[in-house]
PDB file of N, CA, C, O and CB in Angstrom:
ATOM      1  N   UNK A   1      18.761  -7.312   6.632  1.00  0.00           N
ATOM      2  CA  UNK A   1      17.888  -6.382   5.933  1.00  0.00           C
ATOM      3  C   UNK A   1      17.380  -7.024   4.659  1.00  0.00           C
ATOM      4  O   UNK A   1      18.153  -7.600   3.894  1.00  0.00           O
ATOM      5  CB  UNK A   1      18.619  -5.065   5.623  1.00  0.00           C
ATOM      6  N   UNK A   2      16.107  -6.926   4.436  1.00  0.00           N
ATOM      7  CA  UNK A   2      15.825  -7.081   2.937  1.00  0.00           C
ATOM      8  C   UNK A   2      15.220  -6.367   1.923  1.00  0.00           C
ATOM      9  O   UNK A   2      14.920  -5.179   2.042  1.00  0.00           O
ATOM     10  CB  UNK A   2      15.276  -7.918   2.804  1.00  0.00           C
ATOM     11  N   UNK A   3      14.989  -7.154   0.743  1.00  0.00           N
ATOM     12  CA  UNK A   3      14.961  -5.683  -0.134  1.00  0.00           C
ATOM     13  C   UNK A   3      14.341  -6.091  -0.709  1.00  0.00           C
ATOM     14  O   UNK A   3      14.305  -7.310  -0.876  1.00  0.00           O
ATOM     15  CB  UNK A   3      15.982  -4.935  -0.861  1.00  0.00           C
ATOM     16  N   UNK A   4      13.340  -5.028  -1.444  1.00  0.00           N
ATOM     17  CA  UNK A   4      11.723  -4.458  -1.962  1.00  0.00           C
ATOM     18  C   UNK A   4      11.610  -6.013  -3.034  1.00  0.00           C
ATOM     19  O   UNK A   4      12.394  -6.223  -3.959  1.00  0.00           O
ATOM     20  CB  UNK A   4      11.692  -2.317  -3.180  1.00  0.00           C
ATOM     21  N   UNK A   5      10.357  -7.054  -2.602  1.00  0.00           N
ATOM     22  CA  UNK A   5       9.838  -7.088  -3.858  1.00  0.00           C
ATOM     23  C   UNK A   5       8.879  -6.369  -4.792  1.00  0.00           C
ATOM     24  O   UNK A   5       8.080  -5.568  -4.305  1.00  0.00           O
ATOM     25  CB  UNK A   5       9.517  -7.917  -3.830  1.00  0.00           C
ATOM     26  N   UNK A   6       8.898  -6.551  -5.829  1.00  0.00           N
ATOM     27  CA  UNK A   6       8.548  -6.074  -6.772  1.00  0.00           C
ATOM     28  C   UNK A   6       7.820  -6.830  -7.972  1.00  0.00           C
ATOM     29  O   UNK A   6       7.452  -6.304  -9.022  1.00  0.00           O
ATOM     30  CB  UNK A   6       9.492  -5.550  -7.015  1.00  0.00           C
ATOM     31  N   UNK A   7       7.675  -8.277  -7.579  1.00  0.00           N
ATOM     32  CA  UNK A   7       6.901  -9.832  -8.585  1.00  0.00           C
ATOM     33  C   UNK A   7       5.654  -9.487  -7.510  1.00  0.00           C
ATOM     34  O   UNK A   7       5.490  -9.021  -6.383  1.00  0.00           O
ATOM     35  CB  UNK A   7       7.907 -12.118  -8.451  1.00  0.00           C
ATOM     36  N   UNK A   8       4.898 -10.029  -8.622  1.00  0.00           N
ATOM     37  CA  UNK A   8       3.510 -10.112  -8.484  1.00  0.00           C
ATOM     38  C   UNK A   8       3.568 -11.254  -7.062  1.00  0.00           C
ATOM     39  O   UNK A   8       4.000 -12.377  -7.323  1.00  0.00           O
ATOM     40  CB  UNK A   8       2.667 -10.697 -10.100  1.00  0.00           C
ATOM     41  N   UNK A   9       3.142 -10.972  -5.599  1.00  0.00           N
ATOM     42  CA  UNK A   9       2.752 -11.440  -4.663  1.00  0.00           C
ATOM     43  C   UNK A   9       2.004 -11.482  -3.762  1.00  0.00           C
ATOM     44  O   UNK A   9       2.264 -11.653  -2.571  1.00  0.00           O
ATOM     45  CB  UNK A   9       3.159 -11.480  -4.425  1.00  0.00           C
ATOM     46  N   UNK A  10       0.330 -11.221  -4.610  1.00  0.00           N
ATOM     47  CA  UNK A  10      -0.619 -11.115  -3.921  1.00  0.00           C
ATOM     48  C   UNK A  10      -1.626 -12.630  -4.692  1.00  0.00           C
ATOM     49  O   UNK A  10      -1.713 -12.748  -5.914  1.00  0.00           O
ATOM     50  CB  UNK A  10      -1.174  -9.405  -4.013  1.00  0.00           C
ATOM     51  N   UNK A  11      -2.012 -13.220  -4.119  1.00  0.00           N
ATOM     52  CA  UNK A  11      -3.493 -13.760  -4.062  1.00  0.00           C
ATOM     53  C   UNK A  11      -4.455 -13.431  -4.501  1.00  0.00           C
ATOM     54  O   UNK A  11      -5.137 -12.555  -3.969  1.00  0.00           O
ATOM     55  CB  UNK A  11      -3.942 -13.835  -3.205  1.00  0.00           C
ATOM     56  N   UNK A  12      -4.870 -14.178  -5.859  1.00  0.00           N
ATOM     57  CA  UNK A  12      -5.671 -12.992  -6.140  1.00  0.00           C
ATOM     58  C   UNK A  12      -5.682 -11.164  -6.001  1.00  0.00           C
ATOM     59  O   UNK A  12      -6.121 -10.345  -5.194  1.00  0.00           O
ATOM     60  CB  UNK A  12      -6.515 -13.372  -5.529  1.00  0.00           C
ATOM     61  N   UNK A  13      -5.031 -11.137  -7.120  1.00  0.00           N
ATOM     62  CA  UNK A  13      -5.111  -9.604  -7.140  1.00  0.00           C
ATOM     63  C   UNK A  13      -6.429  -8.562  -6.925  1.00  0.00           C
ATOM     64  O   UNK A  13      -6.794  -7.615  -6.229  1.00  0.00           O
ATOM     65  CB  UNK A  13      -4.648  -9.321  -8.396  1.00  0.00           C
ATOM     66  N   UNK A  14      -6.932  -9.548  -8.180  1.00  0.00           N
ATOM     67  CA  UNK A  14      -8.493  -8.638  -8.742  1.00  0.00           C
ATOM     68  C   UNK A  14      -8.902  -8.833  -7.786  1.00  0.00           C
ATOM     69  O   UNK A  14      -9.701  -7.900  -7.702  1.00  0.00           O
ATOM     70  CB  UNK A  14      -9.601  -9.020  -9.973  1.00  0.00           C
ATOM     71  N   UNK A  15      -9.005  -9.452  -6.772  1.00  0.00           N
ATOM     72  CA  UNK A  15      -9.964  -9.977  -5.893  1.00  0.00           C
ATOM     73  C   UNK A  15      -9.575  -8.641  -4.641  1.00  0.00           C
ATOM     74  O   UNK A  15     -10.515  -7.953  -4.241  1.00  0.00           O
ATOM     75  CB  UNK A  15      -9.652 -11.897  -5.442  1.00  0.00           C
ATOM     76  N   UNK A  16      -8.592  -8.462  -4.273  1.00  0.00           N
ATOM     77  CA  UNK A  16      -7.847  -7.133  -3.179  1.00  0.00           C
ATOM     78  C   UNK A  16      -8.217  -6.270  -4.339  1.00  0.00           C
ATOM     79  O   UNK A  16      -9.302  -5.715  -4.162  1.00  0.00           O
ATOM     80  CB  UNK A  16      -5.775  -7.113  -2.591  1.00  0.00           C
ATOM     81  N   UNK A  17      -7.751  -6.047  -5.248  1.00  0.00           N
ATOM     82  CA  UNK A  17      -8.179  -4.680  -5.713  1.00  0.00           C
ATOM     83  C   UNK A  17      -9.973  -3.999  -5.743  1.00  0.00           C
ATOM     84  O   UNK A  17     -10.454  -2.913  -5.419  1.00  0.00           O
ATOM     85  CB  UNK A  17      -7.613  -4.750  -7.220  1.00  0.00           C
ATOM     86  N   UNK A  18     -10.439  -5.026  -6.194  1.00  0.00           N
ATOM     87  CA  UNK A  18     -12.145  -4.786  -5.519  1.00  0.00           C
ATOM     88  C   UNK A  18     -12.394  -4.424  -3.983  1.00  0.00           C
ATOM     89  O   UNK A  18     -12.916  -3.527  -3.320  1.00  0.00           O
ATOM     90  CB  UNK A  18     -13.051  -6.274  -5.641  1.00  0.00           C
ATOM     91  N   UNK A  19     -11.809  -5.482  -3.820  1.00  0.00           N
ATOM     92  CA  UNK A  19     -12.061  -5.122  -2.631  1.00  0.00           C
ATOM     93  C   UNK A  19     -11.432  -3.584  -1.257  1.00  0.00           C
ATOM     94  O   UNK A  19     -11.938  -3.101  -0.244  1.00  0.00           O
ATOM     95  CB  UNK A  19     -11.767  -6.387  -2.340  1.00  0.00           C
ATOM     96  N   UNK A  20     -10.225  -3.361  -1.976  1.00  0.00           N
ATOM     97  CA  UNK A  20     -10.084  -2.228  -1.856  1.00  0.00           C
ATOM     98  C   UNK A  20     -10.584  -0.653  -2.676  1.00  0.00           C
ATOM     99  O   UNK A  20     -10.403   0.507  -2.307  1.00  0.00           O
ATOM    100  CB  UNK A  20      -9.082  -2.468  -1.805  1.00  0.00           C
ATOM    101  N   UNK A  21     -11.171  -1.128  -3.735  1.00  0.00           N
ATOM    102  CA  UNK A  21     -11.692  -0.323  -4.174  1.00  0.00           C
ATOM    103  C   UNK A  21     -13.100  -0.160  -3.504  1.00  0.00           C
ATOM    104  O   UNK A  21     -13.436   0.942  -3.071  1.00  0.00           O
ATOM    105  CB  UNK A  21     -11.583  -0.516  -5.396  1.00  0.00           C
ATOM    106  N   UNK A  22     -13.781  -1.061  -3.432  1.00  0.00           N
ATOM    107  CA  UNK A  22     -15.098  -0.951  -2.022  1.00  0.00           C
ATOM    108  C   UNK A  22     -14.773  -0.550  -1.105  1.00  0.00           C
ATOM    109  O   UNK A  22     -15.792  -0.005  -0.680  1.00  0.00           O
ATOM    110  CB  UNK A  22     -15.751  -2.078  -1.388  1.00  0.00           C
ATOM    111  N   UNK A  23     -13.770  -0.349  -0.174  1.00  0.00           N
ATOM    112  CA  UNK A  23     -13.435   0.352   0.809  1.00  0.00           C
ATOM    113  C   UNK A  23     -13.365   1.397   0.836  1.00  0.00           C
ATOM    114  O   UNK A  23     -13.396   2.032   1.890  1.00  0.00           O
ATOM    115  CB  UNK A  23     -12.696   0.150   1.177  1.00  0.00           C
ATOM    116  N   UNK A  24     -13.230   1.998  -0.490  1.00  0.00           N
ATOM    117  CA  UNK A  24     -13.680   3.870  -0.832  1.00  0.00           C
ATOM    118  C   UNK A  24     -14.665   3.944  -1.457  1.00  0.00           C
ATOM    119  O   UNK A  24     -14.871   4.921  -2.178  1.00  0.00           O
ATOM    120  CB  UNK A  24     -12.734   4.860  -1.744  1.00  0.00           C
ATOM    121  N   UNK A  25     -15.530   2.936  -1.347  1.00  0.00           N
ATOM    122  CA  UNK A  25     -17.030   3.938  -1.939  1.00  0.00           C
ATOM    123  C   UNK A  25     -17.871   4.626  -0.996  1.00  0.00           C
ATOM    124  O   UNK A  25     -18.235   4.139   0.074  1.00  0.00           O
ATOM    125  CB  UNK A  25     -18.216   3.021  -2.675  1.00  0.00           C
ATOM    126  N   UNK A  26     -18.199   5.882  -1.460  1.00  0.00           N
ATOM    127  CA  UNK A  26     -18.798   6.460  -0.540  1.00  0.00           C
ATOM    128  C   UNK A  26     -18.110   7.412   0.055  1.00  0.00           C
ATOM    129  O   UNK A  26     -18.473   8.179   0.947  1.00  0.00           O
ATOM    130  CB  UNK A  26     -19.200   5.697   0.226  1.00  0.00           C
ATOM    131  N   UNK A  27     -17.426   7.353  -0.310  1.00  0.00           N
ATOM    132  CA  UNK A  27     -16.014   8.267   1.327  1.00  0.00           C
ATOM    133  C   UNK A  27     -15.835   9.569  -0.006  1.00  0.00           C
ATOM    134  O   UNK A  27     -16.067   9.542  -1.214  1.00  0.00           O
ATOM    135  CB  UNK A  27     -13.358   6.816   2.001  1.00  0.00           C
ATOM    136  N   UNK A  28     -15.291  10.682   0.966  1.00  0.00           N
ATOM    137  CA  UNK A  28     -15.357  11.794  -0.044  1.00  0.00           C
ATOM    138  C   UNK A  28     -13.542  11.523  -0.067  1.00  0.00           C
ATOM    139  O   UNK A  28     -12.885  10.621   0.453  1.00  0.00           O
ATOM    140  CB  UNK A  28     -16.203  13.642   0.562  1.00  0.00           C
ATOM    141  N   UNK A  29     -13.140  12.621  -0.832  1.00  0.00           N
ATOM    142  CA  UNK A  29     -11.808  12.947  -1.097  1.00  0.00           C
ATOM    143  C   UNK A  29     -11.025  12.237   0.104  1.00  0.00           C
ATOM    144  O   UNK A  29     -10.415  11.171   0.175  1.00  0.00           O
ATOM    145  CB  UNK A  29     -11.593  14.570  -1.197  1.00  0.00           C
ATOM    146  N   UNK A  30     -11.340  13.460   1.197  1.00  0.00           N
ATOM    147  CA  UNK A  30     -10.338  13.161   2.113  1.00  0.00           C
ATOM    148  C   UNK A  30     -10.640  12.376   3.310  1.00  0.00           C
ATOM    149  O   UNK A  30      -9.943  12.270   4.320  1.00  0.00           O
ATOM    150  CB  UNK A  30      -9.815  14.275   2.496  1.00  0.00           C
ATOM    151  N   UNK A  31     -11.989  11.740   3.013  1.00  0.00           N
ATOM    152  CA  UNK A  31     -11.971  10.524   3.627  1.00  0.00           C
ATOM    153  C   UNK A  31     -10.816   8.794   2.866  1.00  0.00           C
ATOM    154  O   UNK A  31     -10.112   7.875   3.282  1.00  0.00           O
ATOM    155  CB  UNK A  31     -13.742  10.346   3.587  1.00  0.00           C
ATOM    156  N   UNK A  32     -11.232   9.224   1.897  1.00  0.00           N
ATOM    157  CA  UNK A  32     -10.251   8.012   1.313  1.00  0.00           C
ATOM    158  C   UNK A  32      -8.602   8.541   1.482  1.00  0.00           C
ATOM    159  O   UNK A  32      -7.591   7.907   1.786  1.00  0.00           O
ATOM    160  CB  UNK A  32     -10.646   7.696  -0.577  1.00  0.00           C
ATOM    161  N   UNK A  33      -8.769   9.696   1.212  1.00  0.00           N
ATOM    162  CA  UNK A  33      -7.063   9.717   1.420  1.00  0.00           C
ATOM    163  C   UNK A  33      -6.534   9.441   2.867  1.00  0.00           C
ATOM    164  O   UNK A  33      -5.421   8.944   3.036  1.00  0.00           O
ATOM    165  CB  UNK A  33      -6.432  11.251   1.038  1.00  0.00           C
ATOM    166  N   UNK A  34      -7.507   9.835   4.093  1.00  0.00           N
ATOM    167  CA  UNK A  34      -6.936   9.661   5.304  1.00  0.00           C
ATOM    168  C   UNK A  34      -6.868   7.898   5.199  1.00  0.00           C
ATOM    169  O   UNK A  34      -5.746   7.420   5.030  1.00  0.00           O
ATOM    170  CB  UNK A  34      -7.902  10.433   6.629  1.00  0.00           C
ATOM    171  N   UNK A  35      -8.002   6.989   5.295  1.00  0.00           N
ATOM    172  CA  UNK A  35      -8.041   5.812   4.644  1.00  0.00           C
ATOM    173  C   UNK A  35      -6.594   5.059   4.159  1.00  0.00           C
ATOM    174  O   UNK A  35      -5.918   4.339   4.894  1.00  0.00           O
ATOM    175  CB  UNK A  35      -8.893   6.112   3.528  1.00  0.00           C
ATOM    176  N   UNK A  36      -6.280   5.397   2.743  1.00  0.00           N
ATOM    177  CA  UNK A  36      -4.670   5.205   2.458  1.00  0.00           C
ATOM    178  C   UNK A  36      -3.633   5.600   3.042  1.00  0.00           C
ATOM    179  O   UNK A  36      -2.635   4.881   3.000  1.00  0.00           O
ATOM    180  CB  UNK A  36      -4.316   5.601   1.494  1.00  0.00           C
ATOM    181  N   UNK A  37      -3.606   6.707   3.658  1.00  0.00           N
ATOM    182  CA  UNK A  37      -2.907   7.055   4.570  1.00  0.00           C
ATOM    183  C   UNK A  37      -2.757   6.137   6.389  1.00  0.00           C
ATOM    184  O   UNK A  37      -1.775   6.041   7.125  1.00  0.00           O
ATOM    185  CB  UNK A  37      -3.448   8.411   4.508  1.00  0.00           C
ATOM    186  N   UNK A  38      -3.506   5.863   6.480  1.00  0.00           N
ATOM    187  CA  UNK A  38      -3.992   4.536   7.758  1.00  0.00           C
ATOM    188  C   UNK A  38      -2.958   3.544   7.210  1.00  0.00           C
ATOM    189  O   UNK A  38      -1.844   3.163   7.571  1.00  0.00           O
ATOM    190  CB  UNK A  38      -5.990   3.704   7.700  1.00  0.00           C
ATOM    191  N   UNK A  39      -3.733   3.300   6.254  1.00  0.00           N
ATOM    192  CA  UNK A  39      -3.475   2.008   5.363  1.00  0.00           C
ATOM    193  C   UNK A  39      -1.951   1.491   4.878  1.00  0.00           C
ATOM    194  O   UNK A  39      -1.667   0.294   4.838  1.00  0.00           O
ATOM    195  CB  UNK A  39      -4.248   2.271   4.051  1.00  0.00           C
ATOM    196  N   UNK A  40      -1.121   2.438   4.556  1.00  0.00           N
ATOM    197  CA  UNK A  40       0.528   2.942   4.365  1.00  0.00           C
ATOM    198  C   UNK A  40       0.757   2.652   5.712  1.00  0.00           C
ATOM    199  O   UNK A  40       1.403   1.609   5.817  1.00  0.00           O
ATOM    200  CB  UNK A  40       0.977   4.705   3.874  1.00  0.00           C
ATOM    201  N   UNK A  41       0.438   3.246   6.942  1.00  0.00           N
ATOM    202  CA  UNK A  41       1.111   3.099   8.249  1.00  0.00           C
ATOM    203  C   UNK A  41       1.048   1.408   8.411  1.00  0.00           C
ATOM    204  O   UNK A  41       2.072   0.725   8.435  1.00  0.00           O
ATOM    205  CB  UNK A  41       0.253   4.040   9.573  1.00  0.00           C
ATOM    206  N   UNK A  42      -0.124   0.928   8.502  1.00  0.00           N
ATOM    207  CA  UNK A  42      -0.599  -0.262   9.144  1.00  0.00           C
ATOM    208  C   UNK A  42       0.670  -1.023   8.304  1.00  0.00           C
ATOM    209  O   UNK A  42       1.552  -1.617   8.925  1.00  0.00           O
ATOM    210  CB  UNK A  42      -2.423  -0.768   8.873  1.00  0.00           C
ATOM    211  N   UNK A  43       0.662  -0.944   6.951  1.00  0.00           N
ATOM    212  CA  UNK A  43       1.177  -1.993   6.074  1.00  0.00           C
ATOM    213  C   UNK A  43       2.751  -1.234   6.292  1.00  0.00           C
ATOM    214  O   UNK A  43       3.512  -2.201   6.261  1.00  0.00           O
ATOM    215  CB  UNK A  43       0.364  -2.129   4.267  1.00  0.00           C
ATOM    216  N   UNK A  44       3.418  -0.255   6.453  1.00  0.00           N
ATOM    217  CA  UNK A  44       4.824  -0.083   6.988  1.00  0.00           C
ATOM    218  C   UNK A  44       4.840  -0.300   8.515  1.00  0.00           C
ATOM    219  O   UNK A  44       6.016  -0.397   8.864  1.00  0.00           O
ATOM    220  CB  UNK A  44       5.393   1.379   6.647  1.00  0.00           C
ATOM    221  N   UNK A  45       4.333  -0.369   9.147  1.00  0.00           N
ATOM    222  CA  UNK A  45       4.786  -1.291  10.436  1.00  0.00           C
ATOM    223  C   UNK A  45       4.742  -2.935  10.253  1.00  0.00           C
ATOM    224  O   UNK A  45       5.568  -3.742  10.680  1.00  0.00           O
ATOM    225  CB  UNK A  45       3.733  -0.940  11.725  1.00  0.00           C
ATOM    226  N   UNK A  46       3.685  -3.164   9.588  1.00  0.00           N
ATOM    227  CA  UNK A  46       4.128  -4.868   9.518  1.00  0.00           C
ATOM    228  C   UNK A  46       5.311  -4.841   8.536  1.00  0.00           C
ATOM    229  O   UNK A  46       5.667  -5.995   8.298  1.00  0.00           O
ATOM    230  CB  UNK A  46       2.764  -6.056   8.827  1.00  0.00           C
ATOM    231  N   UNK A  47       5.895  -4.105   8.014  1.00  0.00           N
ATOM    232  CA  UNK A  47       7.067  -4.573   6.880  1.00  0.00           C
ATOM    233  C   UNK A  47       8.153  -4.343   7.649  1.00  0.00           C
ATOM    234  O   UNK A  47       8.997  -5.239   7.652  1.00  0.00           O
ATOM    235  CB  UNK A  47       7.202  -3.721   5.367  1.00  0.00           C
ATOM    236  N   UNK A  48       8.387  -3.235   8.399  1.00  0.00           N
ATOM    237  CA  UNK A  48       9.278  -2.812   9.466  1.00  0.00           C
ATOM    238  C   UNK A  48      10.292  -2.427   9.537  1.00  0.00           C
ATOM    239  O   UNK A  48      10.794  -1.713  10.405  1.00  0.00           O
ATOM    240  CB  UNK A  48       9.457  -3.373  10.085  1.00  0.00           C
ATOM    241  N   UNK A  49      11.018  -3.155   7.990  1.00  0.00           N
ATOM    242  CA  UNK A  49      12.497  -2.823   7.534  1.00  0.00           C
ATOM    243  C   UNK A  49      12.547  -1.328   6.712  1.00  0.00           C
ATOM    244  O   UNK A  49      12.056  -0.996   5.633  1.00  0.00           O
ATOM    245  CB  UNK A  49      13.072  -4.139   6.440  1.00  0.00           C
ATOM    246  N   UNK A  50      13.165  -0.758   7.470  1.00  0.00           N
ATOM    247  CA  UNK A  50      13.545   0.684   7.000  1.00  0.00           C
ATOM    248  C   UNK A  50      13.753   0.776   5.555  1.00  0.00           C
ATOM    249  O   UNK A  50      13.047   1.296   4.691  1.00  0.00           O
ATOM    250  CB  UNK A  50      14.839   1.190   7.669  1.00  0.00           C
ATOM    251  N   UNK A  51      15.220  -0.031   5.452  1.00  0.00           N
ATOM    252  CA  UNK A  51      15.929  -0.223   4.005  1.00  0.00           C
ATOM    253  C   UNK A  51      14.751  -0.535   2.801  1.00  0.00           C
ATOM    254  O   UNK A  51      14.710   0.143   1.775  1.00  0.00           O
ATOM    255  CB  UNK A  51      17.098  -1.653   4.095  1.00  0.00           C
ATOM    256  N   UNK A  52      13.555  -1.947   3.143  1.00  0.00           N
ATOM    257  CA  UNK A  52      12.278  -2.386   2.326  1.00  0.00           C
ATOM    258  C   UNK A  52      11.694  -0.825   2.012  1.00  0.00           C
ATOM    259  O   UNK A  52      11.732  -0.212   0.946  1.00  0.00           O
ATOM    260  CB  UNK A  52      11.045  -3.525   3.342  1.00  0.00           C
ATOM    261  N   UNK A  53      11.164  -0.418   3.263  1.00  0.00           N
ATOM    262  CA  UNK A  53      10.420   0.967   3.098  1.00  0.00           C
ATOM    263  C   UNK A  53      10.928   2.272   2.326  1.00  0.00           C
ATOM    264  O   UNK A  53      10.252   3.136   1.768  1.00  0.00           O
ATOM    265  CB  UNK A  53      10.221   1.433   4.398  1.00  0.00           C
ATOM    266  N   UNK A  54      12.248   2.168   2.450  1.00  0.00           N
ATOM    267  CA  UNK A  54      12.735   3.498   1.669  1.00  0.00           C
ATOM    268  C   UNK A  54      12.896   2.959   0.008  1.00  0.00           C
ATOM    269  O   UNK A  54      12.767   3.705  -0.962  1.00  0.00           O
ATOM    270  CB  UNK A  54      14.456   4.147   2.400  1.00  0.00           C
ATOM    271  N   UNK A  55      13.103   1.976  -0.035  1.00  0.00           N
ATOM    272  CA  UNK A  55      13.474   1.768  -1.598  1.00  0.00           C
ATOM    273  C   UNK A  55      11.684   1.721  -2.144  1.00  0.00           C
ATOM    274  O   UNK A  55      11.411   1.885  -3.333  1.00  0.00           O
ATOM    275  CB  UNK A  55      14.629  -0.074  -1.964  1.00  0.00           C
ATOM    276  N   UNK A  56      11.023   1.574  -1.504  1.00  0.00           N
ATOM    277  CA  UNK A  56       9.291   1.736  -1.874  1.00  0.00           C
ATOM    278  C   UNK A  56       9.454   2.715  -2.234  1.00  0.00           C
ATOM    279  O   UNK A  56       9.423   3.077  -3.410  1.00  0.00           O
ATOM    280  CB  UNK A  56       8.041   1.698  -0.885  1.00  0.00           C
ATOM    281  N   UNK A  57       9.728   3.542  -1.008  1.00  0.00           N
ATOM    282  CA  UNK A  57       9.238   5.065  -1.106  1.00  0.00           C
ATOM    283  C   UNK A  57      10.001   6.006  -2.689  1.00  0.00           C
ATOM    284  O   UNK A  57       9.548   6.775  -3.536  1.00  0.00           O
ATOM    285  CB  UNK A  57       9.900   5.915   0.640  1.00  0.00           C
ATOM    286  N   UNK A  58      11.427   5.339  -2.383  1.00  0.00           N
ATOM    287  CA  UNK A  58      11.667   6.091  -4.236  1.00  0.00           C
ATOM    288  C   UNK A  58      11.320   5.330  -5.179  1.00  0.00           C
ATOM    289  O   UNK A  58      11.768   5.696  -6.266  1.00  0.00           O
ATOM    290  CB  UNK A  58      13.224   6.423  -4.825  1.00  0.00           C
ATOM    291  N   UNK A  59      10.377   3.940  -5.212  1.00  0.00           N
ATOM    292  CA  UNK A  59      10.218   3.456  -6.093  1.00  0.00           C
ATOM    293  C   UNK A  59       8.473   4.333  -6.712  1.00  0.00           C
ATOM    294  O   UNK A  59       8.094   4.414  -7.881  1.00  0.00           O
ATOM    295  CB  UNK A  59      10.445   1.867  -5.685  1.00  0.00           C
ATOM    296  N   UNK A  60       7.970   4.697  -5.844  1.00  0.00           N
ATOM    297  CA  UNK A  60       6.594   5.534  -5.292  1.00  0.00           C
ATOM    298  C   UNK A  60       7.055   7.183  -6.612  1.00  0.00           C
ATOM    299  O   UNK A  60       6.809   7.697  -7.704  1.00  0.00           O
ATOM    300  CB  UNK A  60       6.737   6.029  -2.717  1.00  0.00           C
ATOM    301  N   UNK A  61       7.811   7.278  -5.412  1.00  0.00           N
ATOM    302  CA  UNK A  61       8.330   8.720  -5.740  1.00  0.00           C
ATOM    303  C   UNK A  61       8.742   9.124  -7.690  1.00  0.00           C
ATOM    304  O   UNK A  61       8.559  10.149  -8.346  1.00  0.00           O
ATOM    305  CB  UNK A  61       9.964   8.810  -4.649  1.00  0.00           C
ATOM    306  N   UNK A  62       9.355   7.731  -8.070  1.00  0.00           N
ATOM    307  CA  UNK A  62       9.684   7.536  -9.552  1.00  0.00           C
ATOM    308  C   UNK A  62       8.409   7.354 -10.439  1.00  0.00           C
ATOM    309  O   UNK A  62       8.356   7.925 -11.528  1.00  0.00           O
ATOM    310  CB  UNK A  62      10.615   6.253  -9.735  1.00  0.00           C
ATOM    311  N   UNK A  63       7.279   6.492  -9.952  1.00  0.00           N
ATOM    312  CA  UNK A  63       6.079   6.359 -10.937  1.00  0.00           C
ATOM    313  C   UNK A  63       5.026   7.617 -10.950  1.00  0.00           C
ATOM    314  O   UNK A  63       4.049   7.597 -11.698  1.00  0.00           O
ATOM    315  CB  UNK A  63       5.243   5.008 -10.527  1.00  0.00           C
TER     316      UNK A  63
END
């Protein structure tokens, strides 16, 4: 099992964050929320580890 990082491990950040922020322009409310909601599934099946996913989820739940 492994457990949640939490260090900066993206590639270019600014660069995903634009670019996910373009992925909701245009979209109303609950088009973007279904969107992130997709988006949470897709990215918790590639992570897969329960234990990774739950310590997200109260790390989520705390901010």
């Amino acid at each position: 099992m492994g457990t949640l990082n939490t260090e900066p491990n993206i590639a270019n950040p600014d660069d995903f964050y634009a670019r996910l922020l373009a992925a909701h322009e245009g979209k109303s409310k609950a088009e973007s929320d279904a969107l992130n909601a997709r988006l949470v599934l897709i990215l918790s099946n590639h992570i897969g580890d329960r234990q990774v996913l739950g310590e997200a989820l109260v790390l989520a739940l705390e901010t």
